[in-house]
N, C-alpha and C positions, 0 to 999 in steps of 0.2 A: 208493633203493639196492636193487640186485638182491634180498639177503635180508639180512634182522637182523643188525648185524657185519660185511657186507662192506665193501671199501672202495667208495667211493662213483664213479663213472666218470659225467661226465655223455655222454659219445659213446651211451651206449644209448638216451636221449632222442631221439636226434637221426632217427631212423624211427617217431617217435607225439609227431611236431610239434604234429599235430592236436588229439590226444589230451592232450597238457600244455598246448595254448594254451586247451582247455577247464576244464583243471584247477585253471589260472592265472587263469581270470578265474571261477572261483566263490569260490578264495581272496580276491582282490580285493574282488569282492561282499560276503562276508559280512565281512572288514574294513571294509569303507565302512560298512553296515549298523551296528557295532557302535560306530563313528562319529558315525554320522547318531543313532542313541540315544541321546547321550552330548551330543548339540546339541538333545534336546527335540525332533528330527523325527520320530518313529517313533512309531505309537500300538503298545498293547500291549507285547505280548511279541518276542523275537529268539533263534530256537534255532539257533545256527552250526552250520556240520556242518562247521568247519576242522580240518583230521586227516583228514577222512574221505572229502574231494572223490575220491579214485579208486576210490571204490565206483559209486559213479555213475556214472562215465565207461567203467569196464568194463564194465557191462553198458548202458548207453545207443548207445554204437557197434556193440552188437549186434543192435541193434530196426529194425522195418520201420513204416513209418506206420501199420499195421491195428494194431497190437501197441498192448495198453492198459497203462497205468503205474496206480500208486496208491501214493502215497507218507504219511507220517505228519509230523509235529509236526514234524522236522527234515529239511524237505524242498525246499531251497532248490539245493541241489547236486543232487537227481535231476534238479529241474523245470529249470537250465540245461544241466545235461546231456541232458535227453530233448529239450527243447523251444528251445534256444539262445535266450532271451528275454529276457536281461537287464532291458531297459529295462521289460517289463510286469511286472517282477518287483519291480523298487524301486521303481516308481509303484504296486503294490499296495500295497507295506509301508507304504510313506508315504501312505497313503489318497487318494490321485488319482486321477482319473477315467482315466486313461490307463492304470492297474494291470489285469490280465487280467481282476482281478473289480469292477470299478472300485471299489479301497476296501472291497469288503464281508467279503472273507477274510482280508485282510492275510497275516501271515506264514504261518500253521500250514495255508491254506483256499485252492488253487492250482487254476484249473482251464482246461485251455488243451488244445484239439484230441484228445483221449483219454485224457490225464494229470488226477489227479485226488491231492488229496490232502485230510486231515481230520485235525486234534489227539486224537483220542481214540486212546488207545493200544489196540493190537486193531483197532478195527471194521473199518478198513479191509479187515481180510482176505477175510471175506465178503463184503464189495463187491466184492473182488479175485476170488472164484470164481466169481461170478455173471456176471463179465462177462467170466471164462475159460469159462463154462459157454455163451455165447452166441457163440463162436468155435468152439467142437466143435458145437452145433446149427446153426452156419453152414456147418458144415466147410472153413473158412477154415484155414490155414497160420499162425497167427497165434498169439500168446500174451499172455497178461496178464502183468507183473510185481506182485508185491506189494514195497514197502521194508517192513520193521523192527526194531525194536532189540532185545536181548537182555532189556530191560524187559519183554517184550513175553510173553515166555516162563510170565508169571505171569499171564496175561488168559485164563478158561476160554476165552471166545468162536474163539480160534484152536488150542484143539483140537478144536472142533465144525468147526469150517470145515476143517482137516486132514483128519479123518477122512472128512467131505464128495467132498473135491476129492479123495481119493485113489478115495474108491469109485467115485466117476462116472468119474474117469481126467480130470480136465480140465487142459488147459494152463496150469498155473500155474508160476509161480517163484517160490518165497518167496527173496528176499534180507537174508539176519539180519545186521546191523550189529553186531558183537560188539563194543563199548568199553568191558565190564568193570563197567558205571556202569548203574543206574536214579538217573536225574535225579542224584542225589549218595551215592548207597546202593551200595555196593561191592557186584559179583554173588557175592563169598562170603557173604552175608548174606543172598542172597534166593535161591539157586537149588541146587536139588538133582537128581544125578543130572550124566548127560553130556545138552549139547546136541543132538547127532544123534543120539542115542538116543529122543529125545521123537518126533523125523519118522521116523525107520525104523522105529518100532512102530505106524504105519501103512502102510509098507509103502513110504515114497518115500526115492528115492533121495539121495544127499547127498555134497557135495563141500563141501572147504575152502581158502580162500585167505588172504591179508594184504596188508594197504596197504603193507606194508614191500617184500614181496615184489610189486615192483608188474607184471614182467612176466609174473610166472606169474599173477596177477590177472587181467591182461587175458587168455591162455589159458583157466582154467578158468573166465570169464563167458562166453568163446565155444563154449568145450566144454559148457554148463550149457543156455545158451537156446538151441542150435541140440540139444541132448537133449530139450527139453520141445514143439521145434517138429513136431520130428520122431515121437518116441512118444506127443505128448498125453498125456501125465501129469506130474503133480507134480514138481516135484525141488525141493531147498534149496542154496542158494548159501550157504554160511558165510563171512562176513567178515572177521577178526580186525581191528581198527584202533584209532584213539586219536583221541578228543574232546582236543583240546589247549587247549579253551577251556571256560568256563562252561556247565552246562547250559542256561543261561538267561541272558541280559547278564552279570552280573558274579557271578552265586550260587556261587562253586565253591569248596570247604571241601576239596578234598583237598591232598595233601599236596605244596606246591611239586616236591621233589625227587623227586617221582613223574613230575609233569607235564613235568619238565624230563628227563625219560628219553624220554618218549614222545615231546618235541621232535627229541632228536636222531636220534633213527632213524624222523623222518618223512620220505621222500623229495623233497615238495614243498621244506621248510623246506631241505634238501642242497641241492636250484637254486638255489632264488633268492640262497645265500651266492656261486652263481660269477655274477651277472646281470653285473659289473660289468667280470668279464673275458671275455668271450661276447657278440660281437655279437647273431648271431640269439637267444641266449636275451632278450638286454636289450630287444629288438625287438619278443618275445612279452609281457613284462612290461611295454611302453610301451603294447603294443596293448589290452592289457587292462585297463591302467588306463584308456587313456582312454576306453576304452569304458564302465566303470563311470562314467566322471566323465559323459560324454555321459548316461548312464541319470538319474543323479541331478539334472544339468541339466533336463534334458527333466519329470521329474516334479514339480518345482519351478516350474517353467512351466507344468503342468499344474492346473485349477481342480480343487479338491473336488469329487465327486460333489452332487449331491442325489437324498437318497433321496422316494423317491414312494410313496405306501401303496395298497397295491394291494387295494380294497374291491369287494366284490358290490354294485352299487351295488341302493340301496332301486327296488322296484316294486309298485308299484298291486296289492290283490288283487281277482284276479279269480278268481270261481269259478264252476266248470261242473261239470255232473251227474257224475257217477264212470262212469266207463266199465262195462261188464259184463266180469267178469275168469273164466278157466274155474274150474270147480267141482272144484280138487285140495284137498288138505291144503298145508299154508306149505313142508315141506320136499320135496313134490314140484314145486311152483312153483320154490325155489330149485336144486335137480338141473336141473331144465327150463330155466330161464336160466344155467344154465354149459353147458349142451350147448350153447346157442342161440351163447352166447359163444364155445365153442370151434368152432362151426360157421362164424362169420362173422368171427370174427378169427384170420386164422391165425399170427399170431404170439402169439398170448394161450395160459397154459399154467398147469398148477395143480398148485402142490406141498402137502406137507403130510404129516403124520405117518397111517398104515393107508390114505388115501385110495383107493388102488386096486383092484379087484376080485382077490379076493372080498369084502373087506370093505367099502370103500365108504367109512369116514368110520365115525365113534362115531355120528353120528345119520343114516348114508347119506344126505347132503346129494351124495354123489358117485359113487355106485351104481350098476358101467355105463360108467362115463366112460371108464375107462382101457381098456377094450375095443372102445367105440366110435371112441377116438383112442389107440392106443399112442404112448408116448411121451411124449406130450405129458401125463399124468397122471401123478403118479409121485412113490412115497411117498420121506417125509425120514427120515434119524433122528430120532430125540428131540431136538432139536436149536433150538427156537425163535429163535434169537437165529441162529443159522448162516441158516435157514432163510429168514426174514426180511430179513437182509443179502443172498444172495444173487438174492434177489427184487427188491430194492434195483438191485442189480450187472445184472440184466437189465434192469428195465426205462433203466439208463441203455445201454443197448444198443440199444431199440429194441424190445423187448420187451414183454409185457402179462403179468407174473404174479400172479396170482390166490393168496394164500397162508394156507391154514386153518392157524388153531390152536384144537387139537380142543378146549379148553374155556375161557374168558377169563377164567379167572383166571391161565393161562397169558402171557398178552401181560404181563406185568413182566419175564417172561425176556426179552423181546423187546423193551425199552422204549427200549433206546443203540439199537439198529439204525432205531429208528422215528423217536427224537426227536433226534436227533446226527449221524442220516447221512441216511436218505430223504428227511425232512420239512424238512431243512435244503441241500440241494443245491442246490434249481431257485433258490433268495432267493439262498444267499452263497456261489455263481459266476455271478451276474445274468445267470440267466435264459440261459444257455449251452446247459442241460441241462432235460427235466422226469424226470418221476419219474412215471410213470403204473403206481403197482404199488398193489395193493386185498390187505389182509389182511380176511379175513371170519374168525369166532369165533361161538360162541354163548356166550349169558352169562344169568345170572338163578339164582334157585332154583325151590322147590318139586316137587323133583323127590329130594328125600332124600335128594342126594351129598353134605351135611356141608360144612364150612367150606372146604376150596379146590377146589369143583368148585359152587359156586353163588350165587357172586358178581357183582355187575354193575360193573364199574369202568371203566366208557364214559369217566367222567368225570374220571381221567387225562389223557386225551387231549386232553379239552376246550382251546380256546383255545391249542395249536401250531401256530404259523403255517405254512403252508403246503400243512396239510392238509386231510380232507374228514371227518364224522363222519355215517355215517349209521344209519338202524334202520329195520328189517323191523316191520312190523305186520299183521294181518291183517285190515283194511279197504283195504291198498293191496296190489295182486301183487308180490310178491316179481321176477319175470316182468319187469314194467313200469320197478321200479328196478332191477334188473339192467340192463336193457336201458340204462337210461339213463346207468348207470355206464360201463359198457362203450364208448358211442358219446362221452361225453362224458370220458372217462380222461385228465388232463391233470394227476394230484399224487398224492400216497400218501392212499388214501381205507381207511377202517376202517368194515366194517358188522357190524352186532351183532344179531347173528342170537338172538333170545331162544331159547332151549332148550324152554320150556315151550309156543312157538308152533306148535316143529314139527308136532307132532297137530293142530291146528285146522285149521279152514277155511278158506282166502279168501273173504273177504267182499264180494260186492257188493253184497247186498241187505241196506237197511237196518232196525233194529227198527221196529215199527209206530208211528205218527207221526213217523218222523222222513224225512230226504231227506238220500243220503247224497254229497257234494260233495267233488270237491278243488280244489285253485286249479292253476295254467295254470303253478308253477313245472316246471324239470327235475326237484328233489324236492322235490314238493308236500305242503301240508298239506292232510290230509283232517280233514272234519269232519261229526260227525252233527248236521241241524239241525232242530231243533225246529218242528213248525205251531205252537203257543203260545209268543208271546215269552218267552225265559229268565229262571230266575231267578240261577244261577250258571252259568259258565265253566271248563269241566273240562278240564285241559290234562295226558294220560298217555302217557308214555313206556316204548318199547319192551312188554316185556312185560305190563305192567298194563294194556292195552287189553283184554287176556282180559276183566278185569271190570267194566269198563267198562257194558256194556249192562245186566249186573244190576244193578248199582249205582245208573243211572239210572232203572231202572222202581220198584226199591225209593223212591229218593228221590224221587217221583212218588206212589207208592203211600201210603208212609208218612207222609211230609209234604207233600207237591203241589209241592212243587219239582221245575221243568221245568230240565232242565241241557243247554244246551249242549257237543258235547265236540268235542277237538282232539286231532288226531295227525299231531306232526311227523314226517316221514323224516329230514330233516336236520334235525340238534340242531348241528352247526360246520361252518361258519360259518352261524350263527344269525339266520335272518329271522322279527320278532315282529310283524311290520303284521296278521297273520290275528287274533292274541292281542291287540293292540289295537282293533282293531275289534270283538272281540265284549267286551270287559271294558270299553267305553265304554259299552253295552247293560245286560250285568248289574250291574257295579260291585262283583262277587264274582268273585275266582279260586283255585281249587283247582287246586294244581300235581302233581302223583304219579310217583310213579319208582319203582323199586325197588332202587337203590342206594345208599349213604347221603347222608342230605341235606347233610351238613354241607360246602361248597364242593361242590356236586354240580351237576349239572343243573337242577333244578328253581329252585337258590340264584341262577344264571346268569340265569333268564328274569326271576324277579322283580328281580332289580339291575335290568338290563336295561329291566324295566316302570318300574322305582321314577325310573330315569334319563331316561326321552325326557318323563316325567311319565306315563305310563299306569295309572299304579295312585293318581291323585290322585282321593279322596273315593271309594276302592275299598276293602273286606275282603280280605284272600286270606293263603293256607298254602298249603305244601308239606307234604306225606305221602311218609314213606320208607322204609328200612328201618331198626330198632333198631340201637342202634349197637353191638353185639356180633357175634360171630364167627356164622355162620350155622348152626345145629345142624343133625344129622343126623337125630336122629327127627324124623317129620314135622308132630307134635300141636307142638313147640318153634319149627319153623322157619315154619308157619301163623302163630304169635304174633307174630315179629318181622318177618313179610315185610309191606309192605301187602295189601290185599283188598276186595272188596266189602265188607264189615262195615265196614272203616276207612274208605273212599270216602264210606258214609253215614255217621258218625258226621261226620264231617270236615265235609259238606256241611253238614249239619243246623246245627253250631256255627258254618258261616260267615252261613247264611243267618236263625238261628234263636237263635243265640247259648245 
């Protein structure tokens, strides 16, 4: 119906034939869908978007195939709107092999030729600016849309992405689905202030329309994206509309006489009363059903996926002398490999909070860079989780973003954008997409900054499928894994740049009696190895390789314990054949971290050892840190960090009891 209260005329339909027969068969859709539920077909969840199908259809007749979509949770009506795919839509839901992702996103997890969508409310946005932001770096014509919901309004993470996308000026569209509803929470309950007030105090512009109002809908979606195509900036499409069904299958607590208001002044729900006196309408309604029947046929006919576990498979260790590495400190080797990187990859780019000249980075890891490459360096707001996501958003561009966060206790801000979106793309849209984006951080204490600026919490991340975990040492160049990252960039990989390393040296020469080895991996374990057979197996991560070398001359000195030691680069996905083969030798293993042991790192290898059988008819501990907040003076935080003192004490009790 033209607008709210008018009389209802279907002849206005009859010039966006196209446009209703799309609208008509997402109706369709998600009634089979809530069907097919209701028959034990469907795994999970079903979030209809019936009321809402002409939000999608306006703006989806406005897009060019370059133009990226990212839709959220009720994204079923964008995704046949943007991408007409019915049948790979209900072979999804219904977990067939035939579904866009075969089976592995089902409803909420859609990912088909530049459309993308993800159930977490929010994150999408930042993926949404990251890969508006790789359309303005392309200088393409071209735009991303974001969908979502007035829920959505209460997610910090899309005022970080706002203020983002407005500063850089990038082609975005935010499209806000107003139905009044989070999930079943009326928005006089959750939302304060006006809605276009939230975007205009950033500075983007904003327009409003309604499903009721369906042909000025369609107007101001074409007045909306051909404004964002043209000026590259921001704007917000405001939707007014009506969920006319459950938030979820059948979950809906409001108030019949509510829902039945919104019934009647749906315009969909006005056609299809005349289908029966209306040739060509009945025509479009035959067409679309059988097209949904044909989808549901077909996926029905369709086998189950199987899933295939995608492992590094096990390799033989072999070790060779440690190359000669030049003679810088650890955080001039890492400056040195991001030059190297932005020298040879030109599409690889490094965001992050002060990084660019004059300052450089809190420990000038980046010093330079943004002068030697304008552009391509270039500071974020305070913004983790924004910053993150649209890191995200690039690298599903095509992109290579490099993305610091200035101190790791910071990466919690950032944990939905790593473990919800990046980490989860390339697995559940099989393998359509990768994610080749690297967050690096420094982490550790002993450096005095007090309880959240000297933490190591690698171990978070530990065991997220999809990604990569590695760590800086200083017996291996920074340089060398760089390089390797870079060349071999194929998943969201996290390096954990210890804070306390950056003063030190690269190591290539090793302490006296020993010969210092890595093995022949991409990230290799180095190890120092002893002329006298060992008597323990020293296995230290990240940071605690500082003390390492005194630790062993003391345990040497003191008790004549020869100790073998080991330094992984990659800690995930975890290869322990180096850690087997020398704890067959000693039959003692001392494990060291500096983050807490309790499910940590160290807790990882020994399971791990205790599993294949490597630790049979062996001694061994892990050393970590105290389990309290890390203090600021330093006589406090010496107590609870590990150290050479605790390496031997540790040793002596494994081997000496």
């Amino acid at each position: 119906m033209p607008a709210q209260g008018a009389p209802f005329r279907l002849d206005c339909w009859e010039a966006w034939r196209s446009e209703l027969r799309t609208a008509l068969t997402i109706r369709c859709a998600e009634q089979r869908l809530l069907a097919l539920f209701s028959e034990g077909k469907l795994y999970g969840t079903v979030h209809t978007c019936i009321g809402q199908e002409l939000s999608g259809v306006a703006v989806a007749r406005q897009l060019r195939p370059a133009d990226y979509v990212f839709s959220n949770h009720r994204c079923h009506g964008h995704f046949i709107a943007a991408r007409d795919n019915v049948e790979g839509l209900i072979g999804e839901i219904m977990g067939k092999a035939n579904g866009v992702c075969q089976g592995r996103g089902g409803s909420q997890h859609l990912c088909q030729a530049g459309f993308f969508s993800n159930g977490v409310q929010g994150g999408i946005v930042p993926v949404a600016a990251g890969l508006a932001f790789a359309h303005k770096l392309r200088r393409h014509q071209a735009i991303a849309v974001g969908f979502i919901g007035d829920g959505t309004l209460g997610e910090g993470v899309l005022y970080e992405s706002l203020n983002l996308a407005a500063k850089w000026e990038l082609p975005l569209l935010i499209v806000l689905e107003n139905n009044h509803y989070a999930q079943s929470t009326a928005q006089k309950q959750t939302l304060a202030g006006e809605i276009e007030a939230r975007f205009e105090a950033f500075g983007i512009q904003t327009a409003r329309a309604s499903t009721w109002d369906w042909e000025r809908l369609f107007a101001v979606a074409a007045e909306q994206v051909q404004a964002v195509r043209t000026t590259g900036r921001p704007h917000l499409l405001r939707v007014d509309t009506d969920r006319l069904m459950a938030h979820s299958k059948g979950d809906d607590n409001r108030p019949v006489e509510e829902v039945d208001r919104y019934r009647e002044r749906d315009p969909l729900t006005a056609v299809l009363r005349e289908q029966d006196a209306v040739p060509w309408l009945a025509a479009l309604v035959a067409e679309a059903t059988q097209r949904v029947e044909r989808a549901v046929a077909l996926a029905e006919a369709s086998p189950y996926p199987t899933l295939t576990l995608e492992e590094e498979a096990p390799r033989p260790v072999r070790w060779q002398a440690a190359s000669d590495s030049p003679r810088e400190k650890v955080v001039a080797a890492v400056r040195n490999a991001l030059r190297d990187g932005l020298a040879g990859y030109p599409e690889m780019l490094l965001l992050g909070e002060d990084i660019e000249s004059p300052y450089g980075g809190a420990f000038k890891a980046t010093a330079g860079l943004s002068d030697e490459f304008p552009g391509r360096v270039r500071n974020t707001p305070i913004s983790e989780a924004a910053s993150v996501g649209v890191g995200a958003g690039l690298a599903l561009a095509g992109y290579r973003p490099v993305v610091e966060i200035m101190f790791g206790d910071f990466v919690t801000l950032a944990m939905d954008q790593w473990l919800n979106h990046a980490a989860k793309f390339a697995q559940m849209y099989a393998g359509q997409v990768q994610v080749p984006l690297v967050v690096r951080t420094p982490m550790g204490g002993q450096r005095g900054y007090g309880p959240t600026h000297s933490q190591s919490l690698e171990r978070l991340f530990l065991g997220c499928p999809g990604t990569r975990v590695l760590y800086l040492h200083q017996f291996y160049s920074p340089r060398r894994l760089y390089e390797a990252v870079f060349a071999q960039l194929d998943r969201p990989t996290l390096v954990v740049e210890n804070k306390i390393l950056y003063g030190s040296q690269v190591q290539s020469a090793p302490p006296p009696g020993y010969t210092l080895e890595t093995t022949d991996a991409v990230y290799p374990w180095t190890r120092l190895r002893p002329a006298a057979a060992p008597d323990l197996t020293l296995v230290a991560l990240g940071g605690t390789c500082l003390d390492v070398p005194t630790a062993m001359r003391r345990l040497f000195e003191e008790a004549e314990l020869v100790v073998e030691a080991l330094f992984p680069t990659q800690l995930y996905p975890l290869d322990l054949a180096p850690v087997h083969e020398s704890v067959a030798r000693t039959r003692r293993l001392l494990v060291v971290e500096e983050g807490q042991g309790f499910a940590g790192g160290a807790s990882e290898i020994l399971a791990q050892l205790a599993e294949q059988g490597g630790l049979e008819r062996a001694r061994c501990r892990r050393l970590a840190a105290w389990p309290v907040a890390i203090p600021s003076a330093r006589p406090l935080e010496a107590q609870c960090l590990p150290n050479a003192d605790a390496i031997v004490a540790a040793g002596c009790e494994l081997c000496h009891g």
